[in-house]
C-alpha positions in Angstrom: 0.0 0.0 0.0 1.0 3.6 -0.6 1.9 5.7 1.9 1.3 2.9 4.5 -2.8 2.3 4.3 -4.4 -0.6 4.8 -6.8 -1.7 2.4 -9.5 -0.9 4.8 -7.9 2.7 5.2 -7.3 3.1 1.6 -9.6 5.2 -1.0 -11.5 3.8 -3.5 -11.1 4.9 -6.9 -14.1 5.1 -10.1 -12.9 4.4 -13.3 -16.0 6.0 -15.6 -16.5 6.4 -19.4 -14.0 3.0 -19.7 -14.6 -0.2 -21.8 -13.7 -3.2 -19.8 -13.5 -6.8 -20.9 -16.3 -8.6 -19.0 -17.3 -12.1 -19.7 -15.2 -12.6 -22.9 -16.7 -9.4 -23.9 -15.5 -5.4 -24.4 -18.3 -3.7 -23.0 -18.9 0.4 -23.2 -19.6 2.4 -20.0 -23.0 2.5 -18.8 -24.5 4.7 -16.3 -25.0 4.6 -12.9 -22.2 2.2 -12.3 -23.5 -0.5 -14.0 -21.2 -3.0 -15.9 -18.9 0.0 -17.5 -17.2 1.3 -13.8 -14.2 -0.7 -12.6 -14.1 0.3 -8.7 -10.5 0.1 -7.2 -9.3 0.4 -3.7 -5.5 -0.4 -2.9 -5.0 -2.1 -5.9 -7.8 -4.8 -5.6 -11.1 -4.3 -8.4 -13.8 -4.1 -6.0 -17.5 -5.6 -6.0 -19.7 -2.1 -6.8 -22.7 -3.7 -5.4 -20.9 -3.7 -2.0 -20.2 0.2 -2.0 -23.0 2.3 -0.6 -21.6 5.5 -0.3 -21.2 8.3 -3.4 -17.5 7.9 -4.5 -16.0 11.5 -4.9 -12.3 9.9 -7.0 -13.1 9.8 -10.5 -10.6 9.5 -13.7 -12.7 10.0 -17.4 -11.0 7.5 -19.3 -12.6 8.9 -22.7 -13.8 5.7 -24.0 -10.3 4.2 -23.5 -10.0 0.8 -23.2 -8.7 -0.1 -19.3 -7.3 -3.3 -18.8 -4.8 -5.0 -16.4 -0.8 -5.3 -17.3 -0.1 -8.0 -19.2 2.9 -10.5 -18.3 5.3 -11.9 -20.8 6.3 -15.3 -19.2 8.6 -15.7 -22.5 10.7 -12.7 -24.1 14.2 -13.3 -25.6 14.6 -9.7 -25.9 13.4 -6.6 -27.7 14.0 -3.2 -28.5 17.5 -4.2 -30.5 18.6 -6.5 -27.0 18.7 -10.2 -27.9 19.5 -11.5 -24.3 21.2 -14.4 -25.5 23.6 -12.0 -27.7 24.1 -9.3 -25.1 25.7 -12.0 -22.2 28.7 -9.3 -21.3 26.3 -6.6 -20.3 22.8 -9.0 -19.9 21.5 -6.6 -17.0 21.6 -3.3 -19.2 19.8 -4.7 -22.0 17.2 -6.4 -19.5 17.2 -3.1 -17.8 16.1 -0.9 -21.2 13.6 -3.8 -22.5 11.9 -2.9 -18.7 11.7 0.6 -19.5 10.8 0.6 -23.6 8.4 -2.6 -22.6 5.7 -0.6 -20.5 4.2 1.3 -23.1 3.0 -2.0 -24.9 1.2 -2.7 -22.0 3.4 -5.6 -20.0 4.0 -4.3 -16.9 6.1 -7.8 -15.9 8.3 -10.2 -17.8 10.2 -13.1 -17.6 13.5 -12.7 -19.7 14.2 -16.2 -21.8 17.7 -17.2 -23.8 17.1 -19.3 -26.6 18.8 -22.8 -26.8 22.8 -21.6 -27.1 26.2 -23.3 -26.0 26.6 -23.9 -22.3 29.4 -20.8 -22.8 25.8 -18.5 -23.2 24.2 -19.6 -19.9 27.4 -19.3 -18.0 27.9 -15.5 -19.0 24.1 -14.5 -19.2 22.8 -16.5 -16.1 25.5 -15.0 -13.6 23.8 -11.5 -13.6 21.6 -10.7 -10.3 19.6 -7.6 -11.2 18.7 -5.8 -8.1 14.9 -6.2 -7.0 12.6 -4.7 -9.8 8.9 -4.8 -10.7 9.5 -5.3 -13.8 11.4 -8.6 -14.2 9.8 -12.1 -13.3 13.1 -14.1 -13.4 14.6 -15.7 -15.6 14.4 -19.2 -17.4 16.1 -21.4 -20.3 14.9 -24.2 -22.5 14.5 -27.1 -20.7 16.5 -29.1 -23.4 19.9 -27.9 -22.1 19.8 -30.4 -18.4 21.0 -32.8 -21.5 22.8 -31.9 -24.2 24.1 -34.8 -25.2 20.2 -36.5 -26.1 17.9 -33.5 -26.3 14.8 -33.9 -24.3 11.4 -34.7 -26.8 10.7 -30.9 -27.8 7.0 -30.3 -25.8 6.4 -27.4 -27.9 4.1 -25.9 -30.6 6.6 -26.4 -33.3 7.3 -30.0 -34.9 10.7 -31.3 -33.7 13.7 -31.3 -35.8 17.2 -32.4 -35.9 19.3 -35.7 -35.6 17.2 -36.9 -32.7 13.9 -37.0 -34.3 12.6 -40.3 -34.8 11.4 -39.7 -38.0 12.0 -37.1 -41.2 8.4 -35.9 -41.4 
């Protein structure tokens, strides 16, 4: 909490004039708080039928969609940073994807390297960045606990390569 309130203690918030995704659905503000408000007090989207006092916080969100931050449990890099490239110098370029990465929207991430030599993890997995919202960790391809017989590849794309079992 901000400025030490609890979430008892802490104001609630009216977003108005908002499209919010409901059900599956995008729906435009209504009146009266019904299904267009998004009611927010210390961070946590509040039941509106359980206020019963007139709010006085309000932000016009001119038909803007709001929406929560997206997470990116799977980014190799961006904004000219390939993190498996940049292994000198891995916390910079993790550092200016968090910055340039907010306005898309992802507000938390998990930076990936793609399958590499072993001489790639041990120069871009030493790094300890110092506590950040931004970064969710860190993780690499599961296939690399064995590189002399490749794990079966339990991904979208077909497997390839001298292990397969066939040439389809």
């Amino acid at each position: 909490m901000r400025g030490g309130q609890g979430a008892a203690e802490a104001r609630v918030l009216q977003f108005t004039n908002c499209r919010i995704l409901r059900g599956g659905k995008l729906l435009r503000w209504a009146r009266a708080g019904v299904c267009g408000d998004l009611w927010v007090r210390g961070g946590r989207i509040l039941d509106p039928e359980k206020l019963f006092f007139e709010e006085r916080r309000r932000r016009d969100c001119g038909g803007r969609i709001l929406a929560p931050g997206f997470i990116d449990v799977q980014i190799n890099g961006g904004f000219g940073v390939d993190f498996s490239q940049a292994t000198e110098d891995v916390g910079s370029g993790v550092a200016l994807v968090a910055r340039r990465i907010l306005s898309h929207g992802v507000t938390s991430f998990c930076p990936t390297l793609v399958t590499s030599p072993p001489e790639v993890y041990h120069k871009g997995c030493t790094w300890r960045a110092p506590s950040s919202a931004g970064r969710s960790g860190a993780r690499t391809p599961r296939p690399t606990s064995a590189p002399s017989r490749p794990m079966p590849s339990r991904t979208c794309w077909p497997p390839t390569g001298p292990w397969t079992m066939s040439a389809s």
